[in-house]
C-alpha positions in Angstrom: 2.6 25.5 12.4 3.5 21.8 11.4 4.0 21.6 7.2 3.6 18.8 5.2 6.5 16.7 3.7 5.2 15.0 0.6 6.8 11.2 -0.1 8.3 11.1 -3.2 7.5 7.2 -4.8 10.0 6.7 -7.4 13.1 4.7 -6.7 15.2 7.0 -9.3 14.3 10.3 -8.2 17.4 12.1 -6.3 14.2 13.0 -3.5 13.8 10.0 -2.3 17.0 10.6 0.1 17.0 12.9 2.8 16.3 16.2 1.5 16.6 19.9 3.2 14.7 23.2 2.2 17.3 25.7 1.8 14.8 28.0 3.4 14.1 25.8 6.5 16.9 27.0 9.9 17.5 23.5 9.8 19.0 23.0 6.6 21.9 24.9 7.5 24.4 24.7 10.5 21.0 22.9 12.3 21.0 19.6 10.4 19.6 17.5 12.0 18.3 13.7 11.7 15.9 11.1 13.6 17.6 8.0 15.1 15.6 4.7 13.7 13.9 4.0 16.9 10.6 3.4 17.4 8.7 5.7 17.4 10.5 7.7 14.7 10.2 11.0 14.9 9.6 13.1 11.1 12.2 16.0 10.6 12.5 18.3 7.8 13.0 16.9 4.6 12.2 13.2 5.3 10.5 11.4 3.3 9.2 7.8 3.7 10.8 6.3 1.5 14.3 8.1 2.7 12.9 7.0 6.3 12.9 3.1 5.1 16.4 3.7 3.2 18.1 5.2 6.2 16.5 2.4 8.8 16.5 -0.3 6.6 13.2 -1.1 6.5 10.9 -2.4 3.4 8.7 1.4 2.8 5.5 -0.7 2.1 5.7 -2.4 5.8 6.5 1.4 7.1 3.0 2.6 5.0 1.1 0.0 6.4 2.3 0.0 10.1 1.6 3.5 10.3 -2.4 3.3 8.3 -0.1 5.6 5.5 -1.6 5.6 2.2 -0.7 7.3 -1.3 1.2 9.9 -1.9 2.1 9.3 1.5 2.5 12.7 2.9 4.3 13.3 6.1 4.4 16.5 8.8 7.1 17.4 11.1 7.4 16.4 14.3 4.6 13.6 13.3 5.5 9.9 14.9 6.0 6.7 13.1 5.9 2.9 14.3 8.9 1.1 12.6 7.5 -2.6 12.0 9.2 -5.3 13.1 8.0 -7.8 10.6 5.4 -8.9 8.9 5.3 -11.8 11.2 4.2 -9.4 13.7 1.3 -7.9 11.6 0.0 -11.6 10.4 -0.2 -12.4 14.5 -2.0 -9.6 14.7 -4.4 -10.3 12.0 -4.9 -14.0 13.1 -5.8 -12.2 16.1 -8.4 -10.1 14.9 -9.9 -12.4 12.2 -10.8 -14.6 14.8 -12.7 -12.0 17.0 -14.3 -10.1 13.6 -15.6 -14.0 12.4 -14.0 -15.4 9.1 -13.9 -13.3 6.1 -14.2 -14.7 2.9 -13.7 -12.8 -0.7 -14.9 -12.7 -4.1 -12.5 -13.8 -6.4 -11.7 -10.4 -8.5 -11.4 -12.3 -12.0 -12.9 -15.8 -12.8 -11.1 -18.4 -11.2 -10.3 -20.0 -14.3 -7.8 -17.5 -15.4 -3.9 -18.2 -14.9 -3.2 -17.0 -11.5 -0.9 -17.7 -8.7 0.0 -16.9 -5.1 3.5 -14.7 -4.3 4.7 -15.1 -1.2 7.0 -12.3 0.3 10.1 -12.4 2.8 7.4 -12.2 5.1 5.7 -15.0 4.6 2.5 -12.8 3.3 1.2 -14.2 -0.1 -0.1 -11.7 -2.2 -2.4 -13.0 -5.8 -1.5 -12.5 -9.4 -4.3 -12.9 -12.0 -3.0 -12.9 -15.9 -5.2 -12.3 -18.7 -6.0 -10.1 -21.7 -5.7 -6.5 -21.3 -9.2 -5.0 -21.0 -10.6 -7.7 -18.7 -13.4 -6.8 -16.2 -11.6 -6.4 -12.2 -14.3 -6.8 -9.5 -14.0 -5.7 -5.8 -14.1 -9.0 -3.4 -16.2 -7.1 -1.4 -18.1 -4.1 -0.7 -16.8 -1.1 0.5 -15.8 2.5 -0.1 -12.6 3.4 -2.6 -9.9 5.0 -0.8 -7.5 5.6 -3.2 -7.9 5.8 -7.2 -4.6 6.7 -9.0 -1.3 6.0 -10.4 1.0 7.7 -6.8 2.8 4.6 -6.7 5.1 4.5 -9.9 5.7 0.8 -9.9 2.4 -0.5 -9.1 0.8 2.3 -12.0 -3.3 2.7 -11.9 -4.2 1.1 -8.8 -7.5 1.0 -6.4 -7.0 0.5 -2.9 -10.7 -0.2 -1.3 -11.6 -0.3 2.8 -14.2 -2.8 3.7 -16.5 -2.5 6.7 -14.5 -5.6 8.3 -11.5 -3.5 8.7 -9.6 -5.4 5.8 -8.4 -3.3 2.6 -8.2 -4.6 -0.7 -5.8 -3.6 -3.2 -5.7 -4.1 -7.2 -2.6 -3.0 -9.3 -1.2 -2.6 -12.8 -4.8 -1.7 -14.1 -5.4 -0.2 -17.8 -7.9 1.8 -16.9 -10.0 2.8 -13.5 -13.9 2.7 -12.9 -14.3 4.2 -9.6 -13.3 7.3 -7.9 -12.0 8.2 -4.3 -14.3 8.6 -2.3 -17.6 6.4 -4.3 -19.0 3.3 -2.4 -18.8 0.0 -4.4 -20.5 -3.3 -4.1 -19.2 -6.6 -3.7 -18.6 -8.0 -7.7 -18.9 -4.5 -8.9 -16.4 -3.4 -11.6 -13.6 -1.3 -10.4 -10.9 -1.4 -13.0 -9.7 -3.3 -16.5 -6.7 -5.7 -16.8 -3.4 -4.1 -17.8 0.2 -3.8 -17.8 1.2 -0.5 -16.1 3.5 0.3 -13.7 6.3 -1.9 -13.6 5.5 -5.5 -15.1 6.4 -7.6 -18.1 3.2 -9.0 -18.7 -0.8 -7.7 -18.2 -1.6 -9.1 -15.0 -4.0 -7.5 -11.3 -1.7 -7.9 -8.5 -3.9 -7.7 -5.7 -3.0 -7.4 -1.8 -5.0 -7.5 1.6 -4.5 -5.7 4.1 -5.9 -5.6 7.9 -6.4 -2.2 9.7 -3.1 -1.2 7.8 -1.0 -3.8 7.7 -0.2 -6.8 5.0 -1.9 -10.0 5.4 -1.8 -13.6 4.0 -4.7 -12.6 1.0 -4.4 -16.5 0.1 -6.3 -17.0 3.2 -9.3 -14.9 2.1 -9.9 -16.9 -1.1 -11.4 -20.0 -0.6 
């Protein structure tokens, strides 16, 4: 019978690493570890973001490449895709955009507002909105709510949102939540109010795109 292996999210936390159920045959003379190869193959005790620490790999690229989202549990004996990079995933997207016809998003805030694009080591830009705490958050498009919650310690109340297109739409650091797992939302429906939680210095939405799992360049989306 395969069990589940929940993913602990918090850098701090001494569960992060590779941890081994005293109970479990394996967690005494049986030790016993996956090789980072692709595909990676879960053993007891693993977690993903011990997985990313072990192989080196950035735990939000290892989520995405694998459709993972929070609290990220894993089973035994499941398989994961290691990413190469998020070159690879932005080819991929290109690829797809073009066949699924050009998507185009609702801005989540007014325009207006002080905002900017972060780019990663990828090359993926992801978009920062700053404001007042309490402002409205809108989804860019319709779709059903995925994920609801504060699972991810550093990006605190967050929405994650699945559109028919394929793409997923995610809005971070929120003061408080207006949808639920599960609900379907409109495009320019409210989804959540502007805050400050999770890690950040200043009330701000830190939204990403995704395509069929993996990041994408969300600067792309907004025109």
């Amino acid at each position: 019978m395969a069990m589940l292996i929940g993913c602990s999210i918090s850098p701090n936390r001494s569960s992060d690493s590779l941890q081994l159920d005293s109970k479990h045959p394996s967690s005494s003379s049986q030790k016993t570890f996956s090789v980072c190869r692709s595909p990676y193959k879960v053993v007891w005790g693993d977690t993903l973001s011990g997985i990313a620490v072990k192989c080196k790999i950035n735990m939000d690229q290892l989520a995405q490449a694998n459709n993972l989202l929070p609290p990220y549990f894993l089973k035994v004996n499941q398989k994961l895709i290691l990413p190469n990079s998020g070159k690879a995933a932005q080819r991929q997207f290109e690829k797809h955009r073009k066949a699924a016809g050009a998507e185009k998003w609702k801005w989540p805030m007014n325009s207006q507002l002080q905002h900017r694009f972060i780019r990663d080591s990828a090359g993926l830009n992801a978009l920062e909105i700053y404001g007042l705490p309490g402002l409205e958050i809108k989804s860019v498009q319709q779709g059903e709510v995925v994920y609801a919650g504060n699972g991810i310690t550093h990006y605190g109340l967050m929405v994650m949102i699945k559109h028919p297109s394929g793409y997923l739409s995610t809005y971070a650091h929120n003061s408080r939540l207006m949808v639920k797992s599960g609900q379907r939302v409109k495009a320019g429906q409210v989804i959540a109010t502007l805050g400050a939680s999770g890690q950040t210095e200043r009330p701000k939405l830190y939204l990403e795109a995704r395509y069929r799992g993996r990041k994408v360049d969300a600067k792309k989306l907004f025109r």
